[in-house]
N, C-alpha and C positions, 0 to 999 in steps of 0.2 A: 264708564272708564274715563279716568283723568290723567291722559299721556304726560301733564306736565307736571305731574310724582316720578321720582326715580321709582323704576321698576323693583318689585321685590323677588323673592325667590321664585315664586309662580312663572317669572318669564321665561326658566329654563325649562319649563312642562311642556309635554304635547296637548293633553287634555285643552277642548274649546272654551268647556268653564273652568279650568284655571285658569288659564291668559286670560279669561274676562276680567278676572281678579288682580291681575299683573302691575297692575298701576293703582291698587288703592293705595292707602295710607296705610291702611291695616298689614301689620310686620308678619303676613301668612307664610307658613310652611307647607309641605306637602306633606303628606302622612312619611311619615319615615321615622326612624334612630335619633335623627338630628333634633329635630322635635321634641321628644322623648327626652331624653339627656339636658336638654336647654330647663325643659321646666323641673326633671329633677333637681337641675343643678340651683336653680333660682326660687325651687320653691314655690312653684307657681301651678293653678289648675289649669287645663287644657281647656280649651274653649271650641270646640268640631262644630264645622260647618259642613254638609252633606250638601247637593244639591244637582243640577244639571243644567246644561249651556242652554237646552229652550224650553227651560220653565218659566212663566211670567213670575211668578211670588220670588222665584228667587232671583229674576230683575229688580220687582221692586224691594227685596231688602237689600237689596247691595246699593241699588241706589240714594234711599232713604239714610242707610247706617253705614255700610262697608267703604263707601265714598267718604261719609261723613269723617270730618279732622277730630271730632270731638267725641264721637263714639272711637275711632283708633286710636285715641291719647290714651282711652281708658283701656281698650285690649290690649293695647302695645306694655302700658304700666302694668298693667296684674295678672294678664295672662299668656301662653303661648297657644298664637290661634295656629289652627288645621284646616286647611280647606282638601275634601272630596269629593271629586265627580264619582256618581253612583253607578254611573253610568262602567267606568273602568274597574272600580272596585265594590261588586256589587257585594261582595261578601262584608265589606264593613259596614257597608248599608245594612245589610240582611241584622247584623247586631244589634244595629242604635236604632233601628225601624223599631226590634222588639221590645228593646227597651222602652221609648218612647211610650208604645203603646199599652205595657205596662204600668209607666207613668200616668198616663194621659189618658186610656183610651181610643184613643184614637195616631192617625199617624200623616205625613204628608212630606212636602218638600218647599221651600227651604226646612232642613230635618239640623236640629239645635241641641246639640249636648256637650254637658259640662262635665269637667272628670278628671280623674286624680294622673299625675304622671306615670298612674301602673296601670292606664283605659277604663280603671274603673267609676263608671259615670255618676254621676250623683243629680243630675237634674236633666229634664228631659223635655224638649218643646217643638213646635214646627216657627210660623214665620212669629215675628217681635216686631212690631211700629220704631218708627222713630221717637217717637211719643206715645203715652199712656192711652189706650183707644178701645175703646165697648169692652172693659172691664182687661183688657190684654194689655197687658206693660210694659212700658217703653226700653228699649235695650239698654241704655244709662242705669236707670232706675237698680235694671235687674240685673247686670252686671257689677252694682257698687251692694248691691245686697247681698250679692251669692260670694263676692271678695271679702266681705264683711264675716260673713259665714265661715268663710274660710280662714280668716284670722284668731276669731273670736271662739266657733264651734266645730273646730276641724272634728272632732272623735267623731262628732254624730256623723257628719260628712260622709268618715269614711266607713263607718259603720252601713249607713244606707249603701254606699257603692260595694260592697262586700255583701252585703243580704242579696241585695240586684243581682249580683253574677253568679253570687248560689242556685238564686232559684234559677236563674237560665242555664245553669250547668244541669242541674238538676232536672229541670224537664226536659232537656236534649238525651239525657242518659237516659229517660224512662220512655221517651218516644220509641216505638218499636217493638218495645220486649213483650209486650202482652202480643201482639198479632204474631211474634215468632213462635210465641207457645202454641196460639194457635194453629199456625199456620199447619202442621202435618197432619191437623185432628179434624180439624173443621173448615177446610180449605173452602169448601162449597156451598158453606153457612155464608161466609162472607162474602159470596156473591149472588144471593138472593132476589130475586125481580123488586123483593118490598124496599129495597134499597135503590133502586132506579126511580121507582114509584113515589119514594117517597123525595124525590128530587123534579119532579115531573111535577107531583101536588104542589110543591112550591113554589116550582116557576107559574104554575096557574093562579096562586094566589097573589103571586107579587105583577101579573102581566099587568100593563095601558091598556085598556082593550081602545082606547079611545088613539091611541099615537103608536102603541109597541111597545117593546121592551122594558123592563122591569123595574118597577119603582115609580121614584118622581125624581125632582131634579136633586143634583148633579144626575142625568142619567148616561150610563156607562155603552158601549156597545154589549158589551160579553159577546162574542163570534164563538168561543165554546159550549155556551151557556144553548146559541143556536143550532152548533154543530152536532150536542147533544138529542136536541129536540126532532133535530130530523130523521136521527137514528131511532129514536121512541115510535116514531109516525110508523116509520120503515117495519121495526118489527113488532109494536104494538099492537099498528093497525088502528092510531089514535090521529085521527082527523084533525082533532083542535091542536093537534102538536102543530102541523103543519101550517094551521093560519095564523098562531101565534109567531114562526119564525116570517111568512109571509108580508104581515100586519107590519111588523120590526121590519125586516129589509126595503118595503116599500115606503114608510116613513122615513125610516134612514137619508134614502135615496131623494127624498121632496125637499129633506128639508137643510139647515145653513151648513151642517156637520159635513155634509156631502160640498165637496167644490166645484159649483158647476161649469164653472172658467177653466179653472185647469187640473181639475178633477182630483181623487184622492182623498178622506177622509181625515179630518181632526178628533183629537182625541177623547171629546165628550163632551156634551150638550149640557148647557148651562141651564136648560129650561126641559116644559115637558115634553115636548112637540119636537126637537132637536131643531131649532133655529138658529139659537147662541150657542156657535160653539166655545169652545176654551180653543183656542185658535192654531194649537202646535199640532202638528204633522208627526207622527211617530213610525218608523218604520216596522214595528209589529203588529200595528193598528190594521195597516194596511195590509201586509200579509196574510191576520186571520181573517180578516171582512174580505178578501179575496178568495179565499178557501169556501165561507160559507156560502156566497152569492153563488160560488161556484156548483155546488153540492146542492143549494135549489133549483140552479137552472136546471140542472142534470134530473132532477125529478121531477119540477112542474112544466119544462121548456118552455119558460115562459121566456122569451127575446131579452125583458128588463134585466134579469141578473147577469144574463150573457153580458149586454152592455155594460151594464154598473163595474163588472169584475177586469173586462176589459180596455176600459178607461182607463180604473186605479192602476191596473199593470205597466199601459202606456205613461200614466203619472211618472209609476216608478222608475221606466226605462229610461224618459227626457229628462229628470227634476233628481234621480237620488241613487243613481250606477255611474261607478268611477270607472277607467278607461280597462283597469284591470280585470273589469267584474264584479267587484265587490259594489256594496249596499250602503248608501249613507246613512246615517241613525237617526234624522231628524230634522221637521224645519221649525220654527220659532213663532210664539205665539206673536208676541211684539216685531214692530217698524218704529223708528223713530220715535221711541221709549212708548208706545200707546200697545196698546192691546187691538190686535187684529186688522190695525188700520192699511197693511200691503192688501187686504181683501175686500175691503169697504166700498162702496162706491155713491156720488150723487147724481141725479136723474138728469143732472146738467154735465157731466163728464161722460154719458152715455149716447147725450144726444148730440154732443158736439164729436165726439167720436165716428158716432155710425151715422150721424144725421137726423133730421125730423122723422122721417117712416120709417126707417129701420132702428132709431134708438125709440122711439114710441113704444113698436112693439114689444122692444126687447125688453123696456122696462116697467111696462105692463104684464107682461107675460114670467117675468122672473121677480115681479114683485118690490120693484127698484122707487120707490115715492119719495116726494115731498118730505115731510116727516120721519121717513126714516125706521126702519126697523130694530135699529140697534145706536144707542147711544146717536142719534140724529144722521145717522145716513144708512147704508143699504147691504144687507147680506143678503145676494143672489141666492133665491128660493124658487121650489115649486109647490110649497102647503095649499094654497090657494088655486090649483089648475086641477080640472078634473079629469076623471075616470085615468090620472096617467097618462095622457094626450104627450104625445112626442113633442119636441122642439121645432118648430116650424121651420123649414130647409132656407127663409133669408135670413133667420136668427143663428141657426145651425153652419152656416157658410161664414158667417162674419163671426163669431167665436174666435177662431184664432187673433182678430184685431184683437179683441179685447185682452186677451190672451196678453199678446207681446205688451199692450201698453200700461197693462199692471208691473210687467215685469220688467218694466222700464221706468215706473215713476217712481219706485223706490227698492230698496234693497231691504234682501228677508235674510235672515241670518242662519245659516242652514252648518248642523252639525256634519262634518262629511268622515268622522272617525266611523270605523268599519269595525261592528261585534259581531264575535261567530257566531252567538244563540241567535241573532237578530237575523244575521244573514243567512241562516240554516231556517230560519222560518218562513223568507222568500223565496227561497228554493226552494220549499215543500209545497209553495202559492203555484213558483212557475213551471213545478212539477205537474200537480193537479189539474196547471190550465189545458198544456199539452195532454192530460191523458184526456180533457174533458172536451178538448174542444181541436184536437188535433192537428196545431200548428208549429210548425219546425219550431219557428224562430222561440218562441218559450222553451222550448226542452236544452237548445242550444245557449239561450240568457242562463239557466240553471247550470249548465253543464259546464258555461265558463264561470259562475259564480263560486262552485263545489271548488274548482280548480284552485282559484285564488284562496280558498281557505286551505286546501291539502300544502299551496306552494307558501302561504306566508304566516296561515295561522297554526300551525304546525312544528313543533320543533325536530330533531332530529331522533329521538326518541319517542315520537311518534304523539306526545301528549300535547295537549292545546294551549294558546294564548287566547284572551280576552279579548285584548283588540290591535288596531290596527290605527295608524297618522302617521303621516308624512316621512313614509319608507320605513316606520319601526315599528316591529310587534312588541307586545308586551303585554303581562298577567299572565298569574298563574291558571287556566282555564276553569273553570268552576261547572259542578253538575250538570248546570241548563248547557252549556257548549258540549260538553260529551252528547245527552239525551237528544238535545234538539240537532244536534249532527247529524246523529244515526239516524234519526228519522228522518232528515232531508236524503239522506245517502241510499234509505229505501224506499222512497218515493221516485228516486233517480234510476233505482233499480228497476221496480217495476215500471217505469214509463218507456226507456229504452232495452231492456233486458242485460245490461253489461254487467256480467259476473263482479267486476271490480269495484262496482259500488255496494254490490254486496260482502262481498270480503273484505273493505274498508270499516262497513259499519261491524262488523262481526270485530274486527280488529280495535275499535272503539271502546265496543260494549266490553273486550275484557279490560281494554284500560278505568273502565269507569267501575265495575266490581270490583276490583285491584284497588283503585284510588279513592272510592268514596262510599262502599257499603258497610254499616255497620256491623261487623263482626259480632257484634255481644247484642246487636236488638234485630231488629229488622228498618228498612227504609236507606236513602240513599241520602249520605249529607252535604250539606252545599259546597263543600271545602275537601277541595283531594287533601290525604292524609300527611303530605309531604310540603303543603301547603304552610304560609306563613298563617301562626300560631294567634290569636284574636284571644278575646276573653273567655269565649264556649265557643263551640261547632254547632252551629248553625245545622238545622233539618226542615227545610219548606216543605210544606203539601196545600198550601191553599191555592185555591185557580184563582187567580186574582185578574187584572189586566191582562196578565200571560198567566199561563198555563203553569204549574209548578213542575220542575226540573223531575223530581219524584211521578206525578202523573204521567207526565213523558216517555219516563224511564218505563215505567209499567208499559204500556202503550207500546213502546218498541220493542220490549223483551219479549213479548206477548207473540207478536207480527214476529219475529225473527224466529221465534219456535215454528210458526206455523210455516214462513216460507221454506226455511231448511231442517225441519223432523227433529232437530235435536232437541234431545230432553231436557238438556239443563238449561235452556233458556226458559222454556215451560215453566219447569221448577223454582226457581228466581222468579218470575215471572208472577206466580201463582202465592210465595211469601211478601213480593210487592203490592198484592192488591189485598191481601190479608192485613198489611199495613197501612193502606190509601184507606180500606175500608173504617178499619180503627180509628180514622181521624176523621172520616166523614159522617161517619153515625149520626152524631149531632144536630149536622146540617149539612144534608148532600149534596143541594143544591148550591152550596157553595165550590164543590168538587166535579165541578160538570167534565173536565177533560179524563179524570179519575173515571167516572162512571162511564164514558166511553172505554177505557180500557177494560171495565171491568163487562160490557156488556160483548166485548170480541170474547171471554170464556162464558157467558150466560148462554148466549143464542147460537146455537150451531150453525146459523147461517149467513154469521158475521163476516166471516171472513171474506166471503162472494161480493158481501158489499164495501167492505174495506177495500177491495183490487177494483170497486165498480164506483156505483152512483155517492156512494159514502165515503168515499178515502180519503 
């Protein structure tokens, strides 16, 4: 950020990554009309910037290029730029992700598309160097090419942006309609064990037996992926489910991904062993790894996950709940433009801290050396301590020093906007702790959290906003804040018994049938019907990071039949998974939250454990 640029449009936003933007050079609008019209009027392609306040890639292109005078001589001349927190409008995300990765393959953030003044994209990329680098092209370069393009060979241009949005109209219309056909005929085909099974094989094939969790690096948490597996164990009666989520949550827990300063999880391990995290703090991160330490301790009572779930909770209460209740979204990978450096530590900041015997220990014991484990200094671990051996009670007592003097030697830059999907998914964390572990004060955090969304994220017609800053709501609500509502509002139910949180969620689910089911196919779309109009409507079902708004939905509708007898939830319910199924055929194991809902109508004895050791 260079305060000594006159501010552009961005400073009249709430958004943390637009005001990040506020002072470049770069002449950014905010998505709107105004924008729209400027480049009709001029003739000009739109240049979208997607991104979020504590992502590093999209620190370092803003710092690289968005700062740069000579990349915004270029936007300012040929284009009119957009910038998007994804965060607020996840629904234009959900767009250009697809596209992207129709383009690309692949998909990520800073998220980079170019497009005609009617949204229709024609070029699709994630981050851009300053320069030309491992075959990736410099933003100058590829900016004076695609202007170029535009001058010279607009037809094709917009030929390609018009094929683009065909075929995404086109597969948004056809998602659904085969599982609706099915749906009255062969309701009970589509929820077959060999479709659990075949989600089960896969997470065997892709486990670490050697560290956890699945794959190699980046590796990701997935808390569904586990939350899955423990219901497999449960009604399988499959052993290795069980050491599989075990292996994962105890690795987890050793190694840099976990904070053992001041607890809480990052958002994914840049290695295999989970050492290197990617440094940002996510607040759904921590809600689902809260849920599933939860849901092990509850069946192996083993003490560790009691602890691990109860830390991240105290994280969340001191480091990311505003006065109202609500949930903050995020803390930030970067300090002082470096990556991870507010976490870092060297063996000589530890010993002058706590002293020769007590910084010894501690930096022996948490793995703090000379050389350095990361980029030449130290990410507090416990890979190297065996059998899981506790923290020694003079290491464990002086914690908190170290504690305050991280958070005193530099500042971490922490997103404090409040989303309802995000915050309905802490509430279903500090729902589960109370039912699991019987403490007032969680069911009371949840119950004033629920509050703050019924008092501000609510309109008077009862439908939802997005999000929440500095005294104003705003957005239009989207799927995932209906679906993940109701489910926190019956998790509140069954913890406390109050009728009102169940007649709220009931009053929900019809706003969300009403507002986003698709009439002519089956499946729920990401964009209530009343919603501002994009180039396609949008239909997620993948479990990705989170859980898709669609799995949700199944998953609550499912639980709402059973708690209150009524059919047509059943019924919905039952056309829902007929459609989760349809998309998961493929690769089930990609639909781990899906195959949870779909395993509450397989096993008749699901529902005992959904109100019990599995909820």
């Amino acid at each position: 950020m260079n305060e000594n640029c006159n501010p552009n449009r961005l400073i009249n936003e709430r958004s943390p990554y637009l005001l990040q933007h506020a002072y470049n050079p770069v002449d950014w609008f905010p998505w709107g009309e105004e924008a729209f019209a400027k480049a009709k009027a001029e003739d000009k392609p739109i240049f979208l910037s997607i991104g979020y306040s504590t992502c590093h890639w999209c620190h370092v292109m803003a710092h690289e290029s968005f700062e740069d005078e000579e990349v915004a001589a270029v936007l300012n001349r040929d284009y009119v730029s957009i910038k998007v927190d994804k965060e607020e409008r996840p629904d234009i995300d959900a767009v250009y992700m697809a596209v992207c990765q129709g383009f690309t393959g692949s998909g990520g953030w800073p998220l980079t598309i170019i497009m005609t003044p009617e949204q229709k994209p024609f070029f699709a990329g994630t981050y851009f160097p300053r320069q030309k680098r491992y075959n990736v092209p410099g933003i100058i370069d590829l900016l004076d090419a695609v202007s170029k393009e535009w001058t010279d060979n607009r037809e094709s241009l917009l030929k390609t942006g018009d094929k683009i949005v065909n075929v995404l109209r086109d597969r948004s219309r056809k998602q659904g309609k085969n599982a609706d056909a099915r749906a009255g005929k062969e309701a009970g085909s589509d929820m077959k064990k060999d479709l659990l099974k075949a989600a089960w094989n896969t997470l065997c094939q892709g486990f670490d037996n050697w560290y956890g969790g699945f794959g190699s690096s980046p590796k990701f948490p997935m808390p569904h992926n586990l939350m899955f597996l423990l219901r497999y164990h449960k009604f399988e009666k499959e052993g290795h489910a069980l050491e599989m989520v075990e292996k994962t949550l105890q690795q987890m827990y050793r190694g840099g991904i976990f904070d053992h300063i001041g607890y809480g999880f990052s958002r994914y391990s840049t290695d295999d062993k989970w050492l290197a995290p990617h440094f940002e703090k996510m607040l759904y991160d921590n809600a689902l790894l809260v849920m599933v330490y939860l849901e092990a301790y509850q069946i192996t009572e083993n003490e560790l996950y009691k602890s691990v779930a109860m830390k991240t909770l105290s994280y969340v209460i001191r480091e990311m709940t505003g006065e109202e209740g609500g949930f903050y979204s995020a803390q930030d990978a970067d300090s002082e433009g470096e990556e991870g450096k507010y976490y870092l530590f060297s063996p000589e900041e530890i010993l002058s801290l706590l002293g020769e015997a007590d910084g010894s220990l501690f930096n022996e014991f948490f793995d703090v050396t000379g050389p350095g484990n990361f980029e030449g200094r130290n990410i507090p671990n416990l890979i190297k301590t065996k059998d899981y051996e506790p923290i020694p009670d003079r290491i464990r007592k002086r914690l908190p020093e170290v504690y305050d003097y991280r958070l005193k030697r530099m500042e971490l830059h922490k997103d404090d906007k409040r989303l309802t999907s995000w915050n309905s998914l802490m509430i279903v964390a500090f729902a589960k702790a109370y039912k699991a572990l019987g403490e007032e004060k969680y069911l009371n955090i949840a119950e004033k959290a629920a509050a703050f969304l019924s008092d501000t994220m609510t309109r008077e017609n009862g439908r939802l906003h997005v999000s929440f800053r500095d005294g104003t709501a705003s957005g239009t609500g989207t799927l995932d804040d209906y679906a993940f509502l109701i489910w926190a509002l019956l998790e509140l139910y069954e913890a406390g018994m109050d009728i009102a949180y169940l007649e709220q969620a009931r009053g929900l689910c019809r706003l969300m049938t009403e507002g986003f089911w698709d009439e002519e196919g089956s499946g729920f779309f990401l964009t209530d019907k009343d919603a501002e109009s994009l180039i396609y409507r949008p239909k997620e079902t993948y479990d990705g990071a989170i859980p898709s708004g669609n799995s949700i939905a199944g998953y609550v509708l499912l639980k709402l039949a059973k708690l209150t007898g009524i059919e047509e939830y059943r019924e919905l319910g039952l056309k829902q998974l007929s459609f989760l199924s349809e998309h998961a055929g493929a690769y089930p194991a990609g639909y781990c939250f899906a195959m949870m809902a779909i395993m509450m109508e397989v096993y008749p004895e699901s529902f005992l454990c959904e109100n019990g050791v599995c909820s």
